[in-house]
C-alpha atoms as a printed R data frame, in Angstrom:
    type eleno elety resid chain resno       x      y       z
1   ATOM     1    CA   UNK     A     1   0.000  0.000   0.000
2   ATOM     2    CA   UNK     A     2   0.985  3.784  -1.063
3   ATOM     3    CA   UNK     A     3   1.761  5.609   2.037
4   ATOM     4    CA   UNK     A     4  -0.740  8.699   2.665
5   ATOM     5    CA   UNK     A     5   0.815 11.712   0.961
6   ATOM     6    CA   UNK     A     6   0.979  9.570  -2.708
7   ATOM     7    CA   UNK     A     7  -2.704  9.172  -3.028
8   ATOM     8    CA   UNK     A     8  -3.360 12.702  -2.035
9   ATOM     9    CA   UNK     A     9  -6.729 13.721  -4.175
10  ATOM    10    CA   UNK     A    10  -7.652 17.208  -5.916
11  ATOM    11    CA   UNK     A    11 -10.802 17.192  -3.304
12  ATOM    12    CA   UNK     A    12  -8.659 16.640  -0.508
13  ATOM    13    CA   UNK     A    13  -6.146 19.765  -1.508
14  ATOM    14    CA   UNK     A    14  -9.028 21.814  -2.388
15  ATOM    15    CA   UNK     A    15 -10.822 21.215   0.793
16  ATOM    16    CA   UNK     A    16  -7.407 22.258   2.906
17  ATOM    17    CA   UNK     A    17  -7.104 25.338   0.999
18  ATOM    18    CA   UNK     A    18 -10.364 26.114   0.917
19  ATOM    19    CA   UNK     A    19  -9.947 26.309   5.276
20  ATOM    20    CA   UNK     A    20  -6.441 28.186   4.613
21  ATOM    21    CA   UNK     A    21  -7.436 31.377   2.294
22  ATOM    22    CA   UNK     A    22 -11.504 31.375   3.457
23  ATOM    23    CA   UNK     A    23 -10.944 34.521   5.043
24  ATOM    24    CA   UNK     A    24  -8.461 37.643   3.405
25  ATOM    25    CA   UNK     A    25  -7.025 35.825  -0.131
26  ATOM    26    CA   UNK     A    26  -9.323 37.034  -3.201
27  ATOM    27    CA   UNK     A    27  -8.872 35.589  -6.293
28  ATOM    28    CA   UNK     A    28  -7.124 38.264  -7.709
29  ATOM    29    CA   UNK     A    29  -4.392 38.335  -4.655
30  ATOM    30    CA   UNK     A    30  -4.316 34.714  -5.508
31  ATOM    31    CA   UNK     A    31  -3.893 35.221  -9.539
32  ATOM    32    CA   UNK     A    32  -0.888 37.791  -8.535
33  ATOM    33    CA   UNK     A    33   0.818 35.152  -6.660
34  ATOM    34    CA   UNK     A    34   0.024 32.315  -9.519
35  ATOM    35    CA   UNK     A    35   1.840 34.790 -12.038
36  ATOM    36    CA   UNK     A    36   4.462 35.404  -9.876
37  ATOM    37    CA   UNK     A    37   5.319 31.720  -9.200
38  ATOM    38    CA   UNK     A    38   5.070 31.545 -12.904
39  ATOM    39    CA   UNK     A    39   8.025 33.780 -13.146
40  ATOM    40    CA   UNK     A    40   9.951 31.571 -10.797
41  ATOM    41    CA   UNK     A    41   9.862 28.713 -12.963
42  ATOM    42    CA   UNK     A    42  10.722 30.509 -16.140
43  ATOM    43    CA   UNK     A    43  13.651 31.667 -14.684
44  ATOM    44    CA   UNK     A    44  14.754 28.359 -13.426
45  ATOM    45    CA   UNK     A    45  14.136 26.538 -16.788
46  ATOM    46    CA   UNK     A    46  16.203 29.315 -17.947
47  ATOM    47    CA   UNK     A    47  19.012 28.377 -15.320
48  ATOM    48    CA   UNK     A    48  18.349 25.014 -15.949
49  ATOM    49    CA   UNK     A    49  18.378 24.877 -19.669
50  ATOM    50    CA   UNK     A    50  21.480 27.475 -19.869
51  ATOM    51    CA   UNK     A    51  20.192 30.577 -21.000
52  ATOM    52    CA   UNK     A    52  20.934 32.367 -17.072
53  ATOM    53    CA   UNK     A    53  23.839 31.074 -14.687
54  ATOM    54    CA   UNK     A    54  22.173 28.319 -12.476
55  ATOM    55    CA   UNK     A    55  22.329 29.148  -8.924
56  ATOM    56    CA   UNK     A    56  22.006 26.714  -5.945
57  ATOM    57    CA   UNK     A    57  18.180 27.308  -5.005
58  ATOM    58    CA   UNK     A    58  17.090 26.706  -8.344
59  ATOM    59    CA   UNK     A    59  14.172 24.068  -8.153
60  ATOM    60    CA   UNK     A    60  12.098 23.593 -10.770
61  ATOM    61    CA   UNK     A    61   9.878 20.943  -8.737
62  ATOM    62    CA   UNK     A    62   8.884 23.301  -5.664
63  ATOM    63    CA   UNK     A    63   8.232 25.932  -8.286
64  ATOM    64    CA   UNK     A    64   5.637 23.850 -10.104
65  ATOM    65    CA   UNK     A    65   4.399 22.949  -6.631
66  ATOM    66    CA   UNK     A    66   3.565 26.229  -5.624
67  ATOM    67    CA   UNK     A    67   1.764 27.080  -9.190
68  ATOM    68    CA   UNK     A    68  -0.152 24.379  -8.631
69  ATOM    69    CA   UNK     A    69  -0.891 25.591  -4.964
70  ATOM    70    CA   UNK     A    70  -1.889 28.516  -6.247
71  ATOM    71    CA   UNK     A    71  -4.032 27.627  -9.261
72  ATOM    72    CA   UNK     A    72  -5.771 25.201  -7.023
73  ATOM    73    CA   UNK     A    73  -6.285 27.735  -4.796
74  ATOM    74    CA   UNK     A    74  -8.261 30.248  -6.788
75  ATOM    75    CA   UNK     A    75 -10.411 27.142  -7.952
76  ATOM    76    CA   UNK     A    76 -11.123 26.371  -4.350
77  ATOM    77    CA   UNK     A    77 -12.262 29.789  -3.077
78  ATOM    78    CA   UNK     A    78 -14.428 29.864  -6.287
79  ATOM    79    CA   UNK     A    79 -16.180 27.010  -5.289
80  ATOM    80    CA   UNK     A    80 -14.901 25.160  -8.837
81  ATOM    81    CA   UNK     A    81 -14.549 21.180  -8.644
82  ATOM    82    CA   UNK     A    82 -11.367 20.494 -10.011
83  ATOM    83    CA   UNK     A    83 -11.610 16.675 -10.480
84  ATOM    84    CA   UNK     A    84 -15.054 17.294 -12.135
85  ATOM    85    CA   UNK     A    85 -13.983 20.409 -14.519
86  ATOM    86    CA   UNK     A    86 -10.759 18.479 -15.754
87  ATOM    87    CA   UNK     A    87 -12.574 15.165 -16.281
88  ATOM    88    CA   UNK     A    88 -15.248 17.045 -18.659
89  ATOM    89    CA   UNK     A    89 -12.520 19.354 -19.858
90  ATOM    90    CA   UNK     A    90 -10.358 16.481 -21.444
91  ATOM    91    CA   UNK     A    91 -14.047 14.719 -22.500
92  ATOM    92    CA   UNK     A    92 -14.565 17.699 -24.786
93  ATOM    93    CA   UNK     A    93 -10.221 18.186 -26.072
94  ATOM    94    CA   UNK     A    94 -10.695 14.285 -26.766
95  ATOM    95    CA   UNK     A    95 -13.619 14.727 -28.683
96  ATOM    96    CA   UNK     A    96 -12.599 17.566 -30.602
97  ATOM    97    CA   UNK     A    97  -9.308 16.215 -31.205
98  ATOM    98    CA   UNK     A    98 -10.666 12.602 -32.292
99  ATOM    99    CA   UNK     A    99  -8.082 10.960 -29.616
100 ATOM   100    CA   UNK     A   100  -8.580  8.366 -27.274
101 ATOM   101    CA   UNK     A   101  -8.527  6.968 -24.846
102 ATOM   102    CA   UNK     A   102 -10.185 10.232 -22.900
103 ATOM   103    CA   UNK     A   103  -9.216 10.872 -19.065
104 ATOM   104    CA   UNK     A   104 -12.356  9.338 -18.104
105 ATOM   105    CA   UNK     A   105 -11.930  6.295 -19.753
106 ATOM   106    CA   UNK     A   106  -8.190  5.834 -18.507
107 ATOM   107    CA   UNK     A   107  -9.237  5.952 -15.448
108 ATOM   108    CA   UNK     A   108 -11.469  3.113 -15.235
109 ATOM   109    CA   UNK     A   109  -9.389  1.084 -17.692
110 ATOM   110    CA   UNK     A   110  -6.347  1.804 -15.103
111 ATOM   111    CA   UNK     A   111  -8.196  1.571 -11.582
112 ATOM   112    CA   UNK     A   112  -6.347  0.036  -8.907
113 ATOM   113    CA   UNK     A   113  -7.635 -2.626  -7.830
């Protein structure tokens, strides 16, 4: 068995940050820091991929991490479910695309069991 932080769930992080910014974090304060945090991993693929000199903080994965704090974020205080909205998100990119499988069905074809 996965140990607890592996299977953590869209719901589940929503739900948590939901309780953190519920009181004093609008969604644009939130946007600002999601752009920001976008600048921080520019400028480490930069470092990374040699265009800047690469200094010793440079980390591209807690730099996705917090864009995808933030991003979650803003769907959580807007009340948007994220497992929901990217399950019928890819439904409609599959079927305008003509590819397959969709997320949907790659889920059930790949559930654990």
């Amino acid at each position: 068995m996965r140990n607890r932080m592996e299977q953590l769930t869209f719901s589940e992080l929503q739900h948590y940050l939901a309780l953190k910014y519920k009181e004093g974090r609008t969604s644009s304060a939130l946007f600002m820091k999601l752009v920001e945090e976008i600048g921080e991993v520019a400028e480490v693929l930069n470092q990374l991929e040699g265009r800047k000199q690469l200094t010793s903080d440079a980390s591209l994965e807690k730099e996705l991490v917090d864009v995808l704090h933030y991003a979650i974020a803003i769907a959580s205080v807007n009340n948007i479910d994220l497992t929901k909205a990217i399950i019928e998100k890819d439904r409609e990119a599959a079927i305008k695309y003509n590819q397959t499988p969709n997320l949907e069905e790659f889920l059930v074809a790949h559930k654990v069991k």
